[in-house]
Biotite code that builds the C-alpha atoms (Angstrom):
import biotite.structure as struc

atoms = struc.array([
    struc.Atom([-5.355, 9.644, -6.728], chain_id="A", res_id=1, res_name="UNK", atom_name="CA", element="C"),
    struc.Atom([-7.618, 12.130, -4.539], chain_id="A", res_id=2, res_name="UNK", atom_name="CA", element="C"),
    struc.Atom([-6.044, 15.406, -2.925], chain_id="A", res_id=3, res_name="UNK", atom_name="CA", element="C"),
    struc.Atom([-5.560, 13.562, 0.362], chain_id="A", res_id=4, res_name="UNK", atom_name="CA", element="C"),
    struc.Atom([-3.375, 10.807, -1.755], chain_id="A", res_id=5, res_name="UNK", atom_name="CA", element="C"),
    struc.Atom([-1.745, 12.967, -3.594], chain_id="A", res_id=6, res_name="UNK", atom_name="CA", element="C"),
    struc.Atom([-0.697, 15.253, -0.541], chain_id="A", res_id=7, res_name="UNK", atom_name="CA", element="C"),
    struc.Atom([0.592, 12.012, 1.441], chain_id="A", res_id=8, res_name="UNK", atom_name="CA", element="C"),
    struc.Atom([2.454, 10.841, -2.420], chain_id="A", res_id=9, res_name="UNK", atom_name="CA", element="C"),
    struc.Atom([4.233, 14.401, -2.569], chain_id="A", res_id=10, res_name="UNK", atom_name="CA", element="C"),
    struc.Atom([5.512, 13.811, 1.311], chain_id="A", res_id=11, res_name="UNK", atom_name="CA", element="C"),
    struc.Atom([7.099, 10.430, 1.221], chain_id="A", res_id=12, res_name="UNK", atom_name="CA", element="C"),
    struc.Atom([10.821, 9.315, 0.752], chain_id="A", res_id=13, res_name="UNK", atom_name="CA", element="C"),
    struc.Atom([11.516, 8.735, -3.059], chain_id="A", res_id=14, res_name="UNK", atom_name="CA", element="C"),
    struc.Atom([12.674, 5.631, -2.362], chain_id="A", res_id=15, res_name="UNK", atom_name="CA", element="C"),
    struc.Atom([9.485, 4.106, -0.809], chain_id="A", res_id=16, res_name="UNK", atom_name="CA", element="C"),
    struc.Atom([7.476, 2.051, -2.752], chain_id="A", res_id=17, res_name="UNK", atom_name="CA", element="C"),
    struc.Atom([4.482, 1.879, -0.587], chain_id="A", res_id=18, res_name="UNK", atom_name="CA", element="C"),
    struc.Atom([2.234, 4.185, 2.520], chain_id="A", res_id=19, res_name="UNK", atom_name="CA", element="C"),
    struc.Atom([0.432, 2.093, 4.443], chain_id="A", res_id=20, res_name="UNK", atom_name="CA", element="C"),
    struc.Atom([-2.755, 4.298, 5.738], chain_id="A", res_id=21, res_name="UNK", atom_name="CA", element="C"),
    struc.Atom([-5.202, 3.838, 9.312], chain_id="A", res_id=22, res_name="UNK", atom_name="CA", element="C"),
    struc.Atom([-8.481, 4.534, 8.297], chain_id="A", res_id=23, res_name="UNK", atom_name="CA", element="C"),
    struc.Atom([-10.049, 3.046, 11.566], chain_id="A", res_id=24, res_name="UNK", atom_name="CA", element="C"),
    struc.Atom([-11.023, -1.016, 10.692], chain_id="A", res_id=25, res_name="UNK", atom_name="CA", element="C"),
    struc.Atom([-9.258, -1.054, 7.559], chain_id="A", res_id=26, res_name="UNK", atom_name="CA", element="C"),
    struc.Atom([-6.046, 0.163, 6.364], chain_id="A", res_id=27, res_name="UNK", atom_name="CA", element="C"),
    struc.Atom([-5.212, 1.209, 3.033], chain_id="A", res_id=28, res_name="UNK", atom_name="CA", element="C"),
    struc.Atom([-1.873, 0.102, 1.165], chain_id="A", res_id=29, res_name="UNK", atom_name="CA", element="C"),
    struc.Atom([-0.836, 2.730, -1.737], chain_id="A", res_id=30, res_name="UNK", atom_name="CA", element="C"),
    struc.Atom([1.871, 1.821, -4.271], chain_id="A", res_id=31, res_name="UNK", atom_name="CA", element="C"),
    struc.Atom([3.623, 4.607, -5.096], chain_id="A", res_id=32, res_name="UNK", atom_name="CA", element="C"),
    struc.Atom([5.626, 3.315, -8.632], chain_id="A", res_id=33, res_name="UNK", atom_name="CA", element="C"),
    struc.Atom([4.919, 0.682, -11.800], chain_id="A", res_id=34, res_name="UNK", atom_name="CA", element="C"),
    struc.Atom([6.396, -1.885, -9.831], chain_id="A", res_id=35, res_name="UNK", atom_name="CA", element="C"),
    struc.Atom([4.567, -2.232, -6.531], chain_id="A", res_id=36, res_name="UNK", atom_name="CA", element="C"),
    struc.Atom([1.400, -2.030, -8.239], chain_id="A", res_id=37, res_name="UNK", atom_name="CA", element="C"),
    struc.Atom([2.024, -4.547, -10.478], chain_id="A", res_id=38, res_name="UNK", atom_name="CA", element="C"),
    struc.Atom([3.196, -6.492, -7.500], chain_id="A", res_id=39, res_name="UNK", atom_name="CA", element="C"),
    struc.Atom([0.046, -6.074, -5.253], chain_id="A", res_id=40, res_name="UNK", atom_name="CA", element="C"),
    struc.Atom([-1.853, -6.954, -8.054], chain_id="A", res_id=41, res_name="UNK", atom_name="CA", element="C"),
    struc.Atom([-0.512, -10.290, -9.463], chain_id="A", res_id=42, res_name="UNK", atom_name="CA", element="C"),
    struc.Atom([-0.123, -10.985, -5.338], chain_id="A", res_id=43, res_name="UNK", atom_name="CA", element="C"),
    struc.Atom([-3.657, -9.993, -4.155], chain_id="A", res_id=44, res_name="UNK", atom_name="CA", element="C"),
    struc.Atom([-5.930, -10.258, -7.540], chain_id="A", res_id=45, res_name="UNK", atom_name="CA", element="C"),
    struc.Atom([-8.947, -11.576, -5.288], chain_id="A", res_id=46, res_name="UNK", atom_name="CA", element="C"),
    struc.Atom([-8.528, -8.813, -2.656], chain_id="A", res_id=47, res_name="UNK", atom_name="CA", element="C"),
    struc.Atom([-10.580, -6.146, -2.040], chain_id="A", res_id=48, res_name="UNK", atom_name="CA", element="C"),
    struc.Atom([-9.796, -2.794, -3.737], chain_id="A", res_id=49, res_name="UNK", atom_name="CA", element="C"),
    struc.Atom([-10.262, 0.859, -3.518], chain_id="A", res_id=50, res_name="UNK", atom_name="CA", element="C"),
    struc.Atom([-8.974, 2.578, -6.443], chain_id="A", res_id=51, res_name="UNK", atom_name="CA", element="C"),
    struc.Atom([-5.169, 1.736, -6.858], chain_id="A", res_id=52, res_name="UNK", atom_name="CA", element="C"),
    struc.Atom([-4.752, 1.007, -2.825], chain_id="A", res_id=53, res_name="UNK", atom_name="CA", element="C"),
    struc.Atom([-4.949, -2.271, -1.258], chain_id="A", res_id=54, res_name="UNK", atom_name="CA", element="C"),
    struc.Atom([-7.806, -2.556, 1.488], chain_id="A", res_id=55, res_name="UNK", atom_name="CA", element="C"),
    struc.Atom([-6.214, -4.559, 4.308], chain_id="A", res_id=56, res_name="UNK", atom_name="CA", element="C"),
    struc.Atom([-8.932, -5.105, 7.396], chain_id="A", res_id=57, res_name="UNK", atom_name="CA", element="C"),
    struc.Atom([-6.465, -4.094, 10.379], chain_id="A", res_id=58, res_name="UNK", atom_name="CA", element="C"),
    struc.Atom([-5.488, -7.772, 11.871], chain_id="A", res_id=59, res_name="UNK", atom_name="CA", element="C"),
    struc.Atom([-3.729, -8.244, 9.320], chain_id="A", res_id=60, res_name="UNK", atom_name="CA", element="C"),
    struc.Atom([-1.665, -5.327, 7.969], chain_id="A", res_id=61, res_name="UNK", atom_name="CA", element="C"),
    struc.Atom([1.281, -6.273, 10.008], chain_id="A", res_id=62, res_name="UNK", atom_name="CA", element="C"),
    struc.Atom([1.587, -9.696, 8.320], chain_id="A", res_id=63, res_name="UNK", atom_name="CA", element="C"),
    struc.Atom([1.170, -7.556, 4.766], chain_id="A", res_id=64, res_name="UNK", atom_name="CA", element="C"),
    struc.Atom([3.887, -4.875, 5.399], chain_id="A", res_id=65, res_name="UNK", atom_name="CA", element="C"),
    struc.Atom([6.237, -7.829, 6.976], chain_id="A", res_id=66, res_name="UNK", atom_name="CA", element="C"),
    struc.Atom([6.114, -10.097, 3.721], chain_id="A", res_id=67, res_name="UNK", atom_name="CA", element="C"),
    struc.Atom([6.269, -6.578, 1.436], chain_id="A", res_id=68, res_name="UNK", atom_name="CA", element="C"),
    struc.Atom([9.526, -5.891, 3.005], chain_id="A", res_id=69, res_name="UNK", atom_name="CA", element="C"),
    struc.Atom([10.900, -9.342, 3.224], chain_id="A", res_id=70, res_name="UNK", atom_name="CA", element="C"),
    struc.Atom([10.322, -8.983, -0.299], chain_id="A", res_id=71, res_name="UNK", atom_name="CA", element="C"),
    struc.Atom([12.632, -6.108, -0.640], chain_id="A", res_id=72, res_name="UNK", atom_name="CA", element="C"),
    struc.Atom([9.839, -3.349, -0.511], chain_id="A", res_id=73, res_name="UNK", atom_name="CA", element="C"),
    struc.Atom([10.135, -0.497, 1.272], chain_id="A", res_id=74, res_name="UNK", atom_name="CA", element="C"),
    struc.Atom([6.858, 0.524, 2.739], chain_id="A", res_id=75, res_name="UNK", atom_name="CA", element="C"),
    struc.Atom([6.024, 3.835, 5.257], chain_id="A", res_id=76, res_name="UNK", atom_name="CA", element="C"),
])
């Protein structure tokens, strides 16, 4: 996790199990426990990674973050 990660990791709810972050034309979707990663990666396996986050181009992050929490996610 770099310093930027790790800053944004030590300010979220406990409970959350993902931050979704704007980086411009891509977003980036962190899991923050053993679960959501495993998740995101049996989900997205031929997606397009950078480190442990999920790179999402910016069309469609909303659909992502709607099906993580109709999947009982929690996601900031």
């Amino acid at each position: 996790m770099t310093k930027t990660n790790t800053a944004v990791a030590e300010r979220r709810n406990p409970a959350s199990d993902f931050i979704v972050t704007n980086h411009g034309s891509i977003y980036l979707i962190m899991p923050l426990n053993k679960e959501s990663e495993e998740h995101l990666r049996s989900h997205c396996a031929d997606a397009q990674w950078f480190g442990s986050q999920l790179v999402v181009e910016h069309r469609f992050v909303s659909e992502v973050v709607f099906q993580l929490r109709a999947e009982g996610f929690s996601v900031e």
